[in-house]
Each structure stands twice: as structure tokens, then as C-alpha cells.
PAMAR-703578 format. One record per residue (C-alpha): x, y negated, z. Coordinates in steps of 0.2 Angstrom, whole numbers, plus 2048, in hexadecimal, padded with zeros to 3 digits. Example, Ala and Ser with C-alpha at 12.3 -4.5 7.8 and 13.67 -1.06 7.14 Angstrom:
<rs>
83E816827;844805824;
</rs>
This chain:
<rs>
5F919FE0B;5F81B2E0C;5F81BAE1D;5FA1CEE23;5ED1D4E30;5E91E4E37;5D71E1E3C;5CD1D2E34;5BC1CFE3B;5B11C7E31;5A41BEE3D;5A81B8E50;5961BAE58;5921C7E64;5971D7E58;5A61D0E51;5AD1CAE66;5A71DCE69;5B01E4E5D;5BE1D9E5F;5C01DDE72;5BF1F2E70;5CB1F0E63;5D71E7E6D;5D71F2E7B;5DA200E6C;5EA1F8E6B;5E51F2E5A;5EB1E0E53;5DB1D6E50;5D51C6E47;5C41BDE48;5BF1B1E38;5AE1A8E3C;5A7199E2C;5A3192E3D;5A8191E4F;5AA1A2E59;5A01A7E67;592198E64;5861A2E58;5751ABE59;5771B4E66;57E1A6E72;56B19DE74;5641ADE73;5591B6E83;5691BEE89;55E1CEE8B;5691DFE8C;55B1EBE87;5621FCE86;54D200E87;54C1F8E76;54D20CE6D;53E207E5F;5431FEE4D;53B1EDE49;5341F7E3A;526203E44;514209E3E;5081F9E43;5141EAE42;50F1E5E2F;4FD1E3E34;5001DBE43;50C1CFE3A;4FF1CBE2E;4F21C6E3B;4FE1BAE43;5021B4E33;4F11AEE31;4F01A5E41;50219BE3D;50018CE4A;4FE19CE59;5091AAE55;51B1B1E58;51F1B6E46;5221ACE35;52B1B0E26;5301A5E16;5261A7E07;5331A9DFA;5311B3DE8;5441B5DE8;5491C7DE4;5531CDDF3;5471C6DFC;5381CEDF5;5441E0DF7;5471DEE0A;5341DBE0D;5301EAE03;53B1F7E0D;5361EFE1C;5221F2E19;528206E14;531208E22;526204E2D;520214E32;522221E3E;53022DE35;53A21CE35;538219E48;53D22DE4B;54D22AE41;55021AE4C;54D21FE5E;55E229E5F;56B21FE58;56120EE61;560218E71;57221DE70;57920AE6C;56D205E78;57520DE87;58520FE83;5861FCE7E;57D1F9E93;589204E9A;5961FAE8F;5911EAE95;5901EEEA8;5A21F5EA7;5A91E5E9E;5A21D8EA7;5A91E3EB7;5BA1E6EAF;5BE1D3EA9;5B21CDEB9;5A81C2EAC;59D1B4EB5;58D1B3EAB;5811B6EB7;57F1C8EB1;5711D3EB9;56B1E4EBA;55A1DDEC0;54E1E6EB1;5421DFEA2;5321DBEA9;5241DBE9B;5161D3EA0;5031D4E9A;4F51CAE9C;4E81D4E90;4E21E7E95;4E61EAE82;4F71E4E82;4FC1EDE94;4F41FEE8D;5001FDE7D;50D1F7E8C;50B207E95;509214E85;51C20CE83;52120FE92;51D221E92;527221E81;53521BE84;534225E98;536236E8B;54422FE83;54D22DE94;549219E96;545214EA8;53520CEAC;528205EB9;515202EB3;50F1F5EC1;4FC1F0EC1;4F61DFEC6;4FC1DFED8;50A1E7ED7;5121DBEC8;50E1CBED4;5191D4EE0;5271D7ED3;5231C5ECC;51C1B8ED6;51C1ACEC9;5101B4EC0;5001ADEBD;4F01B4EC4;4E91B9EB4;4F81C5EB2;4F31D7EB2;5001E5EB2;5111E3EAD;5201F1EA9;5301F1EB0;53E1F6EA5;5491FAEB5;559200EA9;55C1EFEA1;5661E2EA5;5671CBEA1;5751C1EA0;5781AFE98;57E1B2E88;5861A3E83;5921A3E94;5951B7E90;59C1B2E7E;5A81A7E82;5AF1AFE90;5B11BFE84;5B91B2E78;5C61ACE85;5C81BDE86;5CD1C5E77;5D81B7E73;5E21BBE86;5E31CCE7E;5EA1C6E6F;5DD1C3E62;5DF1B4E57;5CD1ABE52;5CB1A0E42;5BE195E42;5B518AE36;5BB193E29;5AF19BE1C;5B11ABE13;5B11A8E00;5B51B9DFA;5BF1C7DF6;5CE1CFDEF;5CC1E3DE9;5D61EFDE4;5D4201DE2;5C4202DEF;5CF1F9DFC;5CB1E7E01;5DD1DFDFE;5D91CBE05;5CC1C2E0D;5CA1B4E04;5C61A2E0F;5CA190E0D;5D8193E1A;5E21A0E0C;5E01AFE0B;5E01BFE18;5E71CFE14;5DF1DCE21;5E11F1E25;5CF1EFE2B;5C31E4E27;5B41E2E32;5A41DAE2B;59A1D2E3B;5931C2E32;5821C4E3A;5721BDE2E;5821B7E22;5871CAE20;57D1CCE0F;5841BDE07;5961C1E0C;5931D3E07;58E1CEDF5;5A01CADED;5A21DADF1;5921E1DE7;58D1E9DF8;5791ECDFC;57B1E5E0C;5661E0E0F;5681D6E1E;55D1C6E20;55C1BAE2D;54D1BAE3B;54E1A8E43;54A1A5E55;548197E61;54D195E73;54B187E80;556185E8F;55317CE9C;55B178EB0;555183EBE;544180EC0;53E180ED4;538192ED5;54119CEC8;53C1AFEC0;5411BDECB;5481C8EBA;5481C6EAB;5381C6EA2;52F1CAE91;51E1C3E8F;5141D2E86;5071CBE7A;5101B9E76;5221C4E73;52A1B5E7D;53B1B8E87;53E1B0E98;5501B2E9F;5581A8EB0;5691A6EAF;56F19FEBF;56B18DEBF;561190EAC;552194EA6;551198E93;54119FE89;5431A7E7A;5351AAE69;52F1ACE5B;5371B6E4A;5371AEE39;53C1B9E2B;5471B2E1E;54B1A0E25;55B19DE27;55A18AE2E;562187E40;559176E42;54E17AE55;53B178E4E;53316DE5D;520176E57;528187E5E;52F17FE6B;52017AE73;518189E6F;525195E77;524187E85;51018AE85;51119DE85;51B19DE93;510194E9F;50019FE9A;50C1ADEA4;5161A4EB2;514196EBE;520189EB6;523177EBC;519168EB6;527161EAC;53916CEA7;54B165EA7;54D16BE94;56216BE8F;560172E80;556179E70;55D184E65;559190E55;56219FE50;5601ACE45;5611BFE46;5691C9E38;55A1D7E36;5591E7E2B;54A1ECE23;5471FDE2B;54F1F4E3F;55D1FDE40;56F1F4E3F;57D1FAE34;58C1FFE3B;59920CE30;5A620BE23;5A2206E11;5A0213E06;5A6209DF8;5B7201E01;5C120CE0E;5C81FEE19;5B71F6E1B;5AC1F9E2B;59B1F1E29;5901ECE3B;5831E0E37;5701E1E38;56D1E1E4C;55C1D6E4B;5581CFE5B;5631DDE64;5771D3E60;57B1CFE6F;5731DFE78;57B1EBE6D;58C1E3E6C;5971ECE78;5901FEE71;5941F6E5F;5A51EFE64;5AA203E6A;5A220CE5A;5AE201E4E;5BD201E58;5BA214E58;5B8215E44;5C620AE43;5D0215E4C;5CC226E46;5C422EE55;5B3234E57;5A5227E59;59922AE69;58C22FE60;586233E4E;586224E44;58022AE34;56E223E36;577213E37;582215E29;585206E1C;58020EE0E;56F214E12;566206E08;
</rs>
């Protein structure tokens, strides 16, 4: 069965809804094709953080050393990676050790800080338009620091990101109990990134799915892409157990699956997977104020409306999905060294996901150089959800010819 679309989205997570739903309202004709269900993956058990303060790439000056002294402390630590001799594998790690440095972080900061708040302003505008219920608020990011090290490194990074325009408030040890009073005692300053936002991802999602098939969109699920037709520099079909999908556009948003779709089509698209693990659990009697990031364990706490959910650890290279109960009682554990918690949680649900990462910690977002009706946006790490909305507007604006917001080219798909 071959069928004629205007706009085929490959991927229904967070970017492909996104780019689904500013495509629609550019009057375009859009259709989502996910291998599984729509709206249900990474980023639904995800922190549900909306961090336009998040302007620095995961591949910085210091994060390879620091990653090696985790690694050899592995039952206490928020980072793992496979060990693995295959090729790809070998590649990724490589570019990521050389690009971490600074000339990388100056080359991110724009483009991240751009996406950032244009994807915040985004969001507060959506969820406002199509009055979405998902306990959405512009309550702030509240780091918190129990070590004099760890709260010095916090407040050199406030004044950073204070130059490049982000919003912030060092608070010292009496001032973040007032902020938080479920800090522990032994908590000793905090910072307050005032400009971000929290929401439940998972309830977000799905109401953006209801809405872009009210606008029209039609949603295949469970059905995997198993490759391509070409001609002439022009993808001519999708190719998927359901038939096959002739498109105008095509829209690559598979997430940590991006590489492996990408490679029928001989495209270098470096993107491995970066598992995480969440535990969500009912209300417990006193519940975080904001949301909260705890500084030296790199553990997320979000309340969303009768929920609490904790969120940790990055694996690189493991693409299981399978909740691992050792990290979860270590994000668990870590939680309760920050915050006053009750005796015993009503957990309703474990999960794992993994997020698509770059080696230099920028996403891709921009057209193929190789086919002109593709649009590649992939690589977000653990910013998909945040930087949805900005991500949905860039590729409805490359689809339809005008101008993007800002300049993409440090984002482009063909700089690896």
C-alpha cells in the first residue's frame, strides 16, 4: 500500500508532537509514524523540567575527568556508560572527549540560549492558548548544595549564565530554608534559576497528542521504519510494515533511534542513547515548594500536582528500558540526604528512558545536505521535552521557507 503525504514525521515523542503541532497551525498537512506508541516515550517519565537556563553543552571543559572519577566509584555515582569496542561507538566517545572544551561551550551558548527561551516563551504561550492542564509552573529551578565546593562552582554559574541574560538568585544557608523548607539542615546555599518553569511531562504529551489529531494530524503507531526509497536526492517513500509513505517533507525526530534510522540512508547522524531512571510516587504529606535540582548528586525532584517523581543518573550507550531497582534506590537515597521525605513512599511507577545525545551537546536541527525534503531534529540529550516547543517552530519555519528565529548553522546536520 503506497500513500501520498505532505509532511511525514518520523518519531512522535516530544520534537516530533512539537513539530507536528507548528506545522499544523502553518496550515500544513502532517503525519506522525512512531515503531511505538506516540506520546509515551523518553520524555514522558522524564523530570518535566523546562530549563531555558540550561545554555551550556553536555560536552564542557571538566566533565571527562569528573566522569572518570565517578566511574571508579560505580555503586555511588550519577554516570555509567557501556563498555563496548564496537566502531560507532568508539567514534562518538572520541568526539565527545574533543569537544569538550571551552571553544565548544562558546559555540553552544547561542544557539542553546536562543532554543532555550524561545522554546519557554513557546511553552507558556501553548499551554495558555490550548488551556492545557498539566500542572504547569513558572515557580523556578532550585539547585541545591550541601558542600562549600559544590555551592562555589554553583555561584561561579550563576554569575555565567547572569551575563548571558539568565535570571538568577544565590541564596545562603538561611535564606534557601526559606525558599525550601524541606531542606535538610545540612543544606548550605542553594540558586534559584527564577526564569524556568516544571510541568508533568507525561500529562503534557498526551494532551498535545489529542491535540494535533483535533487539528488534523493523523498518528501511526506501532509501526517501525524499515527504510527508504531514493531518487535523485529526494526521499520518494518511507518504507514501514504498514506500506509505504510517500512525503513532500520528511522529518527525522526518532530520538536515541535517529542514528539507526538514518543509516539506510548513509547519513552520519552520531546520536547515542543516554538512559535515565525516574521514580514517581503519590503526594507525599509535605511536598517541594519548586522544582528542585540537587547539586552534587545531579538528582531532579519535580511535584506535579498530586505526584512526586525524582529523576537520575546518565548511562551512555545503553539502550535497555528495563527500570534498574539498584538506581532506583540510589536516586531514592540521594534524595533524602537533601530533603525531608516521608518514612515510607507510595511509589506508582519506575521507569527508564533514554536520551538521544550528540557528542559535542548540541541537538541537530536543519535540512540534509544530502536529500532536499529531509529535515533532521534529533540529539536533544536531556533537554527533549524543554526544548520542544522552540524545535517544533524552527522546522515548521524550514518547512515553510521563512526565516528561522535565529541562526541555526551551529546546529546544522552536517557538522559531524
Amino acid at each position: 500500500m503506497n500513500s501520498k503525504h505532505d509532511v511525514l514525521i518520523i518519531g512522535g515523542g516530544s520534537i516530533g508532537l512539537n513539530c507536528a503541532y507548528y506545522l499544523l497551525k502553518a496550515g500544513r498537512r502532517v503525519t506522525i509514524v512512531d515503531a511505538k506508541e506516540i506520546g509515551v516515550g523518553s520524555s514522558a517519565g522524564n523530570a518535566g523540567h523546562i530549563v531555558p537556563s540550561h545554555i551550556i553543552p553536555l560536552a564542557a571543559p571538566g566533565i571527562v575527568p569528573t566522569a572518570l572519577k565517578w566511574m571508579l566509584d560505580p555503586q555511588n555515582t550519577p554516570f555509567g556508560m557501556k563498555i563496548s569496542l564496537e566502531p560507532s561507538y568508539i567514534s562518538w566517545l572520541l568526539q565527545f572527549v574533543f569537544s569538550c572544551n571551552d571553544a565548544n561551550v562558546q559555540r553552544g551558548i547561542p544557539p542553546l540560549n536562543s532554543l532555550g527561551q524561545l522554546s519557554a516563551r513557546n511553552f507558556a504561550q501553548m499551554i495558555a492558548e490550548e488551556n492545557f492542564d498539566c500542572h504547569y509552573r513558572e515557580k523556578g529551578l532550585l539547585f541545591l548544595y550541601k558542600s562549600a565546593e559544590a555551592f562555589a562552582g554553583g555561584r561561579h554559574e550563576a554569575e555565567e549564565m547572569n551575563r548571558h541574560g539568565i535570571p538568577t538568585d544565590v541564596l545562603d544557608q538561611s535564606a534557601v530554608h526559606v525558599r525550601e523548607p524541606m531542606a535538610r539542615a545540612d543544606v548550605l546555599g542553594g540558586v534559584h534559576f527564577t526564569g524556568d518553569s516544571f510541568l508533568d511531562p507525561a500529562r503534557f504529551l498526551q494532551l498535545l497528542k489529542e491535540r494535533v489529531r483535533a487539528m488534523g494530524a493523523e498518528l501511526i503507531e506501532n509501526t517501525p521504519v524499515t527504510g527508504f526509497d531514493v531518487t535523485d536526492g529526494n526521499i520518494r517513500a518511507v518504507k514501514t510494515g504498514a506500506g509505504d509513505f510517500e512525503a513532500d517533507e520528511v522529518i527525522l525526530a526518532a530520538g536515541a533511534w535517529s542514528s539507526a534510522v538514518a543509516r539506510d540512508l548513509r547519513l552520519n547522524v552520531p546520536v547515542l542513547p543516554a538512559r535515565g531512571f525516574s521514580l514517581t510516587m503519590s503526594a507525599t504529606k509535605q511536598m517541594p515548594s519548586q522544582a528542585l535540582l540537587l547539586g552534587e548528586r545531579r538528582v531532579a525532584v519535580t511535584p506535579m500536582g498530586d505526584l512526586l517523581r525524582f529523576t537520575g543518573r546518565l548511562e551512555v550507550g545503553q539502550f535497555g528500558t528495563e527500570p534498574d531497582p539498584r538506581w532506583i534506590r540510589q536516586i531514592e537515597s540521594a534524595v533524602r540526604e537533601y530533603i525531608q521525605l516521608d518514612e515510607k513512599l507510595d511509589i506508582k511507577e519506575t521507569w527508564a528512558g533514554l536520551r538521544p545525545t550528540t557528542p559535542d551537546g548540541m541537538p541537530i536541527i536543519g535540512r540534509s545536505l544530502r536529500y532536499q525534503n529531509l529535515i533532521l531534529a534529533t540529539g536533544h540529550a536531556m533537554l527533549g521535552l524543554s526544548l520542544g516547543p522552540g524545535t517544533g517552530q524552527l522546522v515548521a519555519e524550514l518547512v515553510t521557507g521563512r526565516k528561522p528565529a535565529f541562526d541555526l548553522s551551529p546546529l546544522r546536520a552536517g557538522r559531524f
